[in-house]
C-alpha positions as CSV (number, residue, x, y, z in Angstrom):
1,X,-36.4,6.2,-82.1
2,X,-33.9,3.8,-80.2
3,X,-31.0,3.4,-78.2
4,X,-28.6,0.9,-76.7
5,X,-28.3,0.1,-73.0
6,X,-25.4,-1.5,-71.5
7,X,-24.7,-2.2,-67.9
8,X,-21.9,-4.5,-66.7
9,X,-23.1,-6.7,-63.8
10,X,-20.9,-8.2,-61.4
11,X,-21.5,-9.4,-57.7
12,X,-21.8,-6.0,-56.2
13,X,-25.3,-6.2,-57.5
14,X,-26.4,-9.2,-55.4
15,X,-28.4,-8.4,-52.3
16,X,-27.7,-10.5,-49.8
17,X,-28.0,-10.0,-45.6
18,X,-25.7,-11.0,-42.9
19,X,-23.6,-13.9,-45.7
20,X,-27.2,-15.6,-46.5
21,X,-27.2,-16.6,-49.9
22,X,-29.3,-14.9,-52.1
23,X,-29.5,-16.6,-55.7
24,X,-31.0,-13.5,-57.7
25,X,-31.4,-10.0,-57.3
26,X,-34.0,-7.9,-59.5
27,X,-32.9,-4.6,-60.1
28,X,-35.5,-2.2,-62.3
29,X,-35.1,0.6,-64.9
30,X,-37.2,3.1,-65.6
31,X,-37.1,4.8,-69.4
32,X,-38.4,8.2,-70.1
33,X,-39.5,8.9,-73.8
34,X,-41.0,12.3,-75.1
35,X,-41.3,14.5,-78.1
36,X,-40.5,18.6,-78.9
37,X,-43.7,18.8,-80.3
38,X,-45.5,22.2,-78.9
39,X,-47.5,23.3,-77.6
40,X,-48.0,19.5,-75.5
41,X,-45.4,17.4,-76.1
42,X,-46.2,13.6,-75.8
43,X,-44.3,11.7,-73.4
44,X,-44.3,7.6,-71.9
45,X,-42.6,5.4,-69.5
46,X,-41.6,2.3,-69.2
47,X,-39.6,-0.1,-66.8
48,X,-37.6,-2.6,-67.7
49,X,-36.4,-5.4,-65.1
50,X,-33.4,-7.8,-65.0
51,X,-32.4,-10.1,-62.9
52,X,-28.9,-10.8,-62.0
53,X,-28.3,-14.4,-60.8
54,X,-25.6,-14.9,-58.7
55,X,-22.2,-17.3,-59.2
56,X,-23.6,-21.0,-57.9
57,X,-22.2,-22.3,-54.6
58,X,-20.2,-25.0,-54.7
59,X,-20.9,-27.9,-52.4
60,X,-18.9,-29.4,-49.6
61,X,-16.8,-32.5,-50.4
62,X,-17.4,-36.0,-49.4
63,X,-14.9,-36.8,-47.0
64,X,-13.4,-40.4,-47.3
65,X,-10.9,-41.8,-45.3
66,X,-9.6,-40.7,-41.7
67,X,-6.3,-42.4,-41.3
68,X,-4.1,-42.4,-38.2
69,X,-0.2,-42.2,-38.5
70,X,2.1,-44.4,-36.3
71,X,2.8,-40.7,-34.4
72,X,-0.7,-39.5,-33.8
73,X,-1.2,-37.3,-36.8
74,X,-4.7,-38.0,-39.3
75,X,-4.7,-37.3,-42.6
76,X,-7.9,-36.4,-44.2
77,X,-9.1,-37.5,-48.0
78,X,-11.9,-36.2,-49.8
79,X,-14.3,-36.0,-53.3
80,X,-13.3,-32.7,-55.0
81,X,-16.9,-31.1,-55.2
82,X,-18.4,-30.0,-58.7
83,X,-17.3,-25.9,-59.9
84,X,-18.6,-25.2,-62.9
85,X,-18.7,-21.3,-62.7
86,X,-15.3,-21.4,-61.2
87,X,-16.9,-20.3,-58.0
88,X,-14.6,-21.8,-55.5
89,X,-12.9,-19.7,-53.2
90,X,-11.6,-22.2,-50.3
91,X,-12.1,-26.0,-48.1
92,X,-12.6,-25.1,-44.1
93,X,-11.6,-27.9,-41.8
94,X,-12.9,-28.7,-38.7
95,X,-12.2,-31.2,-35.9
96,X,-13.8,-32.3,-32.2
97,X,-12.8,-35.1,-30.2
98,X,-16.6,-35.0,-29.3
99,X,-19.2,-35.7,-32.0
100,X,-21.5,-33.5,-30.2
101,X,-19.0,-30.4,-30.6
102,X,-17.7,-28.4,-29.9
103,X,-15.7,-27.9,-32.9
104,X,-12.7,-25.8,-33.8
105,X,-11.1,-24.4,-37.5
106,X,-8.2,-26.2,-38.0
107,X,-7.2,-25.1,-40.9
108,X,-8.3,-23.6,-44.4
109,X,-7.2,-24.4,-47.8
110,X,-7.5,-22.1,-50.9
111,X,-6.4,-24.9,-53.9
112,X,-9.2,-26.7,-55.5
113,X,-7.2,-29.5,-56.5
114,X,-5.6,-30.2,-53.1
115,X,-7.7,-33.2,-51.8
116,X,-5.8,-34.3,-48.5
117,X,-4.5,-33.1,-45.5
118,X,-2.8,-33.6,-42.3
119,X,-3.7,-32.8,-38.5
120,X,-0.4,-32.9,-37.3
121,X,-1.4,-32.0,-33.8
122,X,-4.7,-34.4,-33.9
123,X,-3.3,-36.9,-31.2
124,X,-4.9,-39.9,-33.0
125,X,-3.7,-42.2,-30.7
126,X,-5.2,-41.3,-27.5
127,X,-9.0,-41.4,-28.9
128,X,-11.1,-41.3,-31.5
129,X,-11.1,-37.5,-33.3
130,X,-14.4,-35.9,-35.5
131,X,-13.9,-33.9,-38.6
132,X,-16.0,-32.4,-41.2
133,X,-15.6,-30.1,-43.9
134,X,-16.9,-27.0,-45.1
135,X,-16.3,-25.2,-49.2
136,X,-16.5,-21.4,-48.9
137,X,-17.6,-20.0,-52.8
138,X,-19.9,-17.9,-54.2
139,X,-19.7,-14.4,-54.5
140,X,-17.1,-12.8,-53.1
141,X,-15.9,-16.0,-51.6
142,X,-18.9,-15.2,-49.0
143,X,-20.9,-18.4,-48.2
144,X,-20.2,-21.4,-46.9
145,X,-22.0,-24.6,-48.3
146,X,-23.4,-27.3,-45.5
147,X,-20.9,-30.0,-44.3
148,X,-21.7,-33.9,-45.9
149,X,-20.8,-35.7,-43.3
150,X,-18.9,-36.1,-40.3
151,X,-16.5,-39.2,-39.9
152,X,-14.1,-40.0,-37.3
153,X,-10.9,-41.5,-36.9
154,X,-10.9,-44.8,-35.5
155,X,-9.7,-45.4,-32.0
156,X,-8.7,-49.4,-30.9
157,X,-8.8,-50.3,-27.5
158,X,-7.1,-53.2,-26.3
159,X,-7.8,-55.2,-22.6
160,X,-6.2,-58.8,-21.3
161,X,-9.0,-60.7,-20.0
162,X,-6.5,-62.5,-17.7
163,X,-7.3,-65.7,-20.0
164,X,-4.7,-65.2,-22.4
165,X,-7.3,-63.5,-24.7
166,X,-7.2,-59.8,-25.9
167,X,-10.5,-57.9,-25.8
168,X,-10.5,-55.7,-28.7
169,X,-13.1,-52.7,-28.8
170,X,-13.2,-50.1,-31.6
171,X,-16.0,-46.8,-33.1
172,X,-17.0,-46.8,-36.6
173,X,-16.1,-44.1,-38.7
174,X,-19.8,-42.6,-38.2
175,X,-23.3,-44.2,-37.5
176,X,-24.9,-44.9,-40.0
177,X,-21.6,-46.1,-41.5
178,X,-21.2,-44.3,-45.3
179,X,-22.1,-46.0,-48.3
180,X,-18.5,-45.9,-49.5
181,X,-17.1,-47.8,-46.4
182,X,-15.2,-51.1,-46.7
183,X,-17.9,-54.2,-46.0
184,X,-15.1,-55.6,-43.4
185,X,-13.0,-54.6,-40.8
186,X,-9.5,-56.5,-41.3
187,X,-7.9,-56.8,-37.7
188,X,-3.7,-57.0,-38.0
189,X,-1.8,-58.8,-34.8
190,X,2.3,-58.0,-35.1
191,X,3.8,-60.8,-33.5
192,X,6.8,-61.1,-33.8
193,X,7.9,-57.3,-33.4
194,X,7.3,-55.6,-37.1
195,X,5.8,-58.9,-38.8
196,X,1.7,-58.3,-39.1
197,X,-0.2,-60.7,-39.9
198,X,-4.3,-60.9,-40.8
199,X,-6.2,-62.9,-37.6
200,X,-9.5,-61.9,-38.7
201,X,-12.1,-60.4,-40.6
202,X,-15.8,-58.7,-39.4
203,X,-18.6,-57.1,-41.0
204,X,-18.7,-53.4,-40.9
C-alpha cells in the first residue's frame, strides 16, 4: 500500500508572535492505515513531522559616509547587505540630532539596489545630526533586522581667539570611530573667496 502527499508551504505556515522572528515552525501529520479484513480489521498510525524554515532576514547595511551639502542637506551612503533568498522587502531611515534619541522615520526605501540618500530637511549646518539604518525582510516583509551602527554628520565650529588665530572644534563621526574611517582629518581654509586650500592634517 502507498500514496503520495503533497502540501505547498509558504509563509503562512510560520508561527511567529507580535513580528518576532521565528526561524522554523514544526507542523505534524498524523496517517491512519487499516484493512477490510472481518471480523477485526487491523489498523496503525503514524505521524509524520516537517519543518518549515522561514525566508532568512537580511541584515542591516553598513552605513558609510554622512556628508553635508553647502545648503544643509546630508546624504547618506551605505554597504548593500547580503539577499540570498531574495528576502528583502525595504531600508528604514532614521535620524536624531541627539545620539541618545529620540529618533524619528525619515523615510523608507523599497529598491535594493538604491544605496544613497538625501535628508533634504536635515539642517546640517546648524549641528551635528545621528542616523542609522534599519532592512525590513523576511516573511511577509515582517521583521526588521538590528541597526550596525550609528554615525553622525560632522559639525565644525569655528571661534577668534582675539589673537588672530581661529579655534577650530569638531565630533567624530561616532566613538569608537569605524574601522572604515579615513586615518586623517584634512582641514580646508578658503582664502581668497572660492579658492581652498589644505592647511593641515590630524589623526582621526
Amino acid at each position: 500500500v502507498s500514496t503520495n502527499f503533497n502540501w505547498q508551504t509558504d509563509c503562512n505556515h510560520i508561527n511567529f508572535s507580535n513580528q518576532c522572528y521565528v526561524p522554523s515552525s514544526t507542523h505534524n501529520f498524523v496517517f491512519q492505515t487499516k484493512d477490510d479484513v472481518c471480523p477485526a480489521p487491523a489498523q496503525t498510525f503514524a505521524t509524520v513531522s516537517i519543518t518549515v524554515l522561514a525566508l532568512p532576514l537580511v541584515l542591516s547595511p553598513i552605513l558609510h559616509c554622512v556628508a553635508v551639502g553647502v545648503n544643509g542637506a546630508i546624504t547618506l551612503k551605505w554597504e548593500q547587505p547580503i539577499d540570498a533568498a531574495g528576502s528583502f522587502d525595504s531600508y528604514h531611515i532614521y535620524s536624531s540630532t541627539n545620539l541618545a534619541g529620540p529618533y524619528v522615520h525619515v523615510d523608507s526605501i523599497f529598491n535594493y539596489n538604491q544605496l544613497t540618500y538625501t535628508d533634504a530637511t536635515a539642517n546640517g549646518n546648524a549641528g551635528p545630526v545621528y542616523y542609522f539604518i534599519k532592512t525590513r525582510s523576511g516573511c511577509g516583509g515582517m521583521y526588521f533586522s538590528n541597526a550596525t551602527d550609528t554615525l553622525s554628520s560632522i559639525f565644525l565650529t569655528v571661534v577668534n581667539s582675539g589673537n588672530l588665530a581661529a579655534i577650530l572644534n569638531w565630533n567624530n563621526i561616532s566613538n569608537p570611530a569605524p574601522a572604515t574611517q579615513y586615518p586623517f582629518f584634512r582641514i580646508y581654509r578658503e582664502y581668497p573667496a572660492a579658492t581652498w586650500t589644505l592647511i593641515s592634517s590630524l589623526q582621526a
